[in-house]
C-alpha positions as CSV (number, residue, x, y, z in Angstrom):
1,X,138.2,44.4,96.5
2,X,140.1,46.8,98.9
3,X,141.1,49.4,96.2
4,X,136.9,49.1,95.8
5,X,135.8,49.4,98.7
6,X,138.1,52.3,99.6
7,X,137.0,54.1,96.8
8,X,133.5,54.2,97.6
9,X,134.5,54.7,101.2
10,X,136.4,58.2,100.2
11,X,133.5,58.7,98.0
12,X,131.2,58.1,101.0
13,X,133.2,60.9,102.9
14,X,133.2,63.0,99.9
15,X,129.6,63.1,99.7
16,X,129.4,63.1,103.2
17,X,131.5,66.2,103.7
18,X,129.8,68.4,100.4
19,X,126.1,67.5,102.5
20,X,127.5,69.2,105.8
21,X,128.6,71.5,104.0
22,X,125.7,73.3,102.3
23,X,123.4,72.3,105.3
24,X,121.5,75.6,105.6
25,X,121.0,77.0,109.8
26,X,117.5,78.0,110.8
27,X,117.0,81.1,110.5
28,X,116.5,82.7,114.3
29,X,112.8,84.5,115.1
30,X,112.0,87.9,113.8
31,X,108.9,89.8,113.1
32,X,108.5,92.5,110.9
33,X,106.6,95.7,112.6
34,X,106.6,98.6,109.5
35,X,107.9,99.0,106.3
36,X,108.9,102.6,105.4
37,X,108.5,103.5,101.7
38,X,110.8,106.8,99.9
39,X,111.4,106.9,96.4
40,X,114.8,105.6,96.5
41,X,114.8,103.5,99.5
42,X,112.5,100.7,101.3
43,X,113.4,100.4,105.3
44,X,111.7,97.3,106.8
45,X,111.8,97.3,110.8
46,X,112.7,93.8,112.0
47,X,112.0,92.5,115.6
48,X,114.6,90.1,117.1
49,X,114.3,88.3,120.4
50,X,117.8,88.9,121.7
51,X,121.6,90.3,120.4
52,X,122.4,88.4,117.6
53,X,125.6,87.9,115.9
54,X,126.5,89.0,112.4
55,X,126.0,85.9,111.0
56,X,122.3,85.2,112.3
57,X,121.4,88.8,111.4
58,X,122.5,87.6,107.9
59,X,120.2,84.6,107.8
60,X,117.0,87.0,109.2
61,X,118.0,89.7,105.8
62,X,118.4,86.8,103.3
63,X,114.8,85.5,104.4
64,X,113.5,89.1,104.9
65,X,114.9,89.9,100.7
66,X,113.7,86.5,99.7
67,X,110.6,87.1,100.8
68,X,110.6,90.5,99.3
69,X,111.8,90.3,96.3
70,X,109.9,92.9,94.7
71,X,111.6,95.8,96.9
72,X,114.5,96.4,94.8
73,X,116.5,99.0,97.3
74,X,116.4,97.5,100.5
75,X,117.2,98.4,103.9
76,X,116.5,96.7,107.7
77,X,116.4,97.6,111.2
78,X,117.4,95.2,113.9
79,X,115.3,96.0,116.7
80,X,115.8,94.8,120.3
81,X,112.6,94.0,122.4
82,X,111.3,97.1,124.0
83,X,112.7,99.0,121.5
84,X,109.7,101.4,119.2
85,X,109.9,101.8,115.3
86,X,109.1,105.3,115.9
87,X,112.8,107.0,117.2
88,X,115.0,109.0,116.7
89,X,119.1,108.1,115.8
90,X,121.3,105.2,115.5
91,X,121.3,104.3,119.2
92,X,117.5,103.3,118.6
93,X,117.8,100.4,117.0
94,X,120.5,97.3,117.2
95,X,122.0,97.2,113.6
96,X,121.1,98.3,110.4
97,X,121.4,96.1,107.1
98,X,121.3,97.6,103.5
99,X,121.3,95.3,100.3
100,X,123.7,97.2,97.6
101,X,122.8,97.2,94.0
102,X,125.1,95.2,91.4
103,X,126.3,98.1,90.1
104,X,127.4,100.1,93.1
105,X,129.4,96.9,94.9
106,X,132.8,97.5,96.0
107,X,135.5,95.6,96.8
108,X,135.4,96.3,100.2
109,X,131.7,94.4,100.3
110,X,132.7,90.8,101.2
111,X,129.0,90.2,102.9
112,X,126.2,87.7,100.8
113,X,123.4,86.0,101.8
114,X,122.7,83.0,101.2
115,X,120.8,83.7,97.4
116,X,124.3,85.6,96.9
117,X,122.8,89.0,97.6
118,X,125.6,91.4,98.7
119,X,124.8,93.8,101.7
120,X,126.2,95.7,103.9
121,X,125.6,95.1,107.9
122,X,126.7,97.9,110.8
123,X,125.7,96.6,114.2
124,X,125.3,99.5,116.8
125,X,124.6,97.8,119.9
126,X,126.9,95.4,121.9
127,X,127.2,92.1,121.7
128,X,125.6,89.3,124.2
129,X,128.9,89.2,126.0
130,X,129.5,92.8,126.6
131,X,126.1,93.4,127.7
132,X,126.3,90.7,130.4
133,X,129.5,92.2,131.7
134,X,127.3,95.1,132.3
135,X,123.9,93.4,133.9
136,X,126.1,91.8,136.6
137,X,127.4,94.8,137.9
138,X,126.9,95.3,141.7
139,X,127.9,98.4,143.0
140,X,128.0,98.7,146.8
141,X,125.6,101.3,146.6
142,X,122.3,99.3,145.6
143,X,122.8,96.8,148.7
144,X,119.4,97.1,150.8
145,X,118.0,98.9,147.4
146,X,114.8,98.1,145.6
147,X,116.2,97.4,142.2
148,X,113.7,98.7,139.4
149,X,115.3,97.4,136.3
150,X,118.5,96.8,134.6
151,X,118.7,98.4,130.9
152,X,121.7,98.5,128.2
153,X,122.2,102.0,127.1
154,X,124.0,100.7,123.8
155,X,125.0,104.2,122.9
156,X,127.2,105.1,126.1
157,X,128.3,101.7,126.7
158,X,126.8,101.6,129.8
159,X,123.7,99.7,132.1
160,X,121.2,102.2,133.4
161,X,119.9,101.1,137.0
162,X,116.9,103.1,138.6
163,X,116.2,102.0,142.0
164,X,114.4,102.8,145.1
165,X,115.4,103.5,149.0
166,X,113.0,101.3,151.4
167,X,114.1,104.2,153.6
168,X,112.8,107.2,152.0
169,X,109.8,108.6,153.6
170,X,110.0,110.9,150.0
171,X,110.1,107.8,148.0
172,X,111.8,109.2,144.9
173,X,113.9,107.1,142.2
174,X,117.2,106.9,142.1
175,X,119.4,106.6,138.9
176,X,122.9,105.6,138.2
177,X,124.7,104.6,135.1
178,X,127.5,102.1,135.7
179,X,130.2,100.7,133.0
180,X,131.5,97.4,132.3
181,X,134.1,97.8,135.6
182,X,131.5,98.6,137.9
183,X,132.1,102.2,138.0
184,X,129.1,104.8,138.7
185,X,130.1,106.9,135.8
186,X,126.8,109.2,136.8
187,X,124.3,109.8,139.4
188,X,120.7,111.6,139.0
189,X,118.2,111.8,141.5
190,X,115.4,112.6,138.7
191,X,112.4,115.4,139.5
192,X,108.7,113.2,139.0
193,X,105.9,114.8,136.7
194,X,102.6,113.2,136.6
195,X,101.0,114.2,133.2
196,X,97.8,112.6,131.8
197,X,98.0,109.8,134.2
198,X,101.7,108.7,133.1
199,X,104.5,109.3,135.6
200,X,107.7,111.3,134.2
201,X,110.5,111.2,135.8
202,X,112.5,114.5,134.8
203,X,116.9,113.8,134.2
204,X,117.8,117.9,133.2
205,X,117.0,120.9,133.3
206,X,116.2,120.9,129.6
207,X,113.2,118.9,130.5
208,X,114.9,115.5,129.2
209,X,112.4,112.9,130.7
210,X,112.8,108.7,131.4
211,X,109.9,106.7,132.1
212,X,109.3,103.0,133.4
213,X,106.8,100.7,132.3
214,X,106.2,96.8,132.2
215,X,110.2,96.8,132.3
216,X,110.6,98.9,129.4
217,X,112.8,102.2,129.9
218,X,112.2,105.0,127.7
219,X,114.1,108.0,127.2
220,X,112.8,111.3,125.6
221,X,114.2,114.6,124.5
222,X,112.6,117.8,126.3
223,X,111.4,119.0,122.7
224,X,111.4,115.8,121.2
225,X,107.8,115.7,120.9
226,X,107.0,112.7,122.5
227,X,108.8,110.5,120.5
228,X,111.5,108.4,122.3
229,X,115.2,108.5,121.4
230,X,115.5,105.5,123.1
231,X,113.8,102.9,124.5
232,X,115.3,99.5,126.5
233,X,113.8,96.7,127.9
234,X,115.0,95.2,131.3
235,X,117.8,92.8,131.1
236,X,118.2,92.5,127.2
């Protein structure tokens, strides 16, 4: 009886231990905004609710190409909130996913989902960690200050903080970009522009422009036609 019941009591923890094992993990919130059709490639923009790490970006791609599995050549955007599908570089978005075709896998691409789909994932922006280094940064400088927002300029490395002097009669906006040991690594005291109703708050002499709204900060190339190159929301 006690070689039985040991048996079925390994077998128990066998079971037990395959079940864990292949438990699938939610997959975290997305939305998808646009899907951007070529001849050779499909680019769907995904929405995320905060910095993910690699492995919950992997659950959002599996659903995204199980849900999609008529598009064949596959790509995704990770977007952050506040930033816009329509921009310009790597810098604009979070990470980038692409699902690689059977025939052009290399040894090098280690990276499934969970349907055994292999893809490739490059993640721009910084982690959760790093980026709260940077949000908690107090330089002497702001004490007394009127604190407009606190954004992640992934690209640089660095948290962009505009902010305002009760003081100042002139009430202009003040700018500084600080890194992760609290240095001001640059200092703008930007020109304002009204146009059309929408303030602009000029950063060169190139005509390089920010502007702040509903804690979202964009950031737009002189000629860049309006489009943004970058755009961060407050504490993300």
């Amino acid at each position: 009886m006690k070689i039985v019941r040991s048996i079925v009591l390994l077998a128990c923890m066998a079971t037990s231990l395959f079940s864990c094992k292949h438990q699938t993990q939610p997959v975290p919130h997305y939305a998808i905004s646009k899907v951007f059709k070529t001849d050779t490639l499909t680019t769907v923009d995904v929405h995320i609710a905060s910095r993910m790490p690699a492995g919950q970006m992997l659950l959002v791609a599996g659903k995204v190409r199980s849900d999609s599995a008529q598009l064949k050549n596959l790509a995704i955007h990770f977007l952050l909130p506040g930033n816009v599908d329509l921009s310009a570089g790597d810098n604009s978005y979070y990470a980038a996913a692409k699902f690689i075709k059977e025939g052009e896998v290399k040894s090098t691409d280690t990276l499934k989902d969970d349907n055994g789909n292999v893809l490739r994932l490059k993640q721009f922006g910084l982690d959760s960690i790093s980026a709260q280094q940077l949000l908690i940064q107090q330089p002497p400088l702001l004490l007394n200050k009127t604190v407009l927002g606190r954004f992640i300029d992934d690209y640089d490395k660095t948290v962009i903080i505009p902010f305002k002097d009760p003081t100042d009669k002139a009430d202009e906006i003040f700018v500084i970009e600080v890194d992760a040991t609290g240095k001001i690594v640059s200092a703008t005291v930007p020109h304002k522009k009204v146009e059309d109703g929408q303030e602009k708050w000029l950063v060169s002499k190139n005509g390089d422009y920010i502007t702040i709204k509903d804690g979202v900060l964009s950031q737009y190339a002189g000629n860049g036609l309006g489009l943004p190159f970058n755009s961060i929301k407050s504490g993300i």
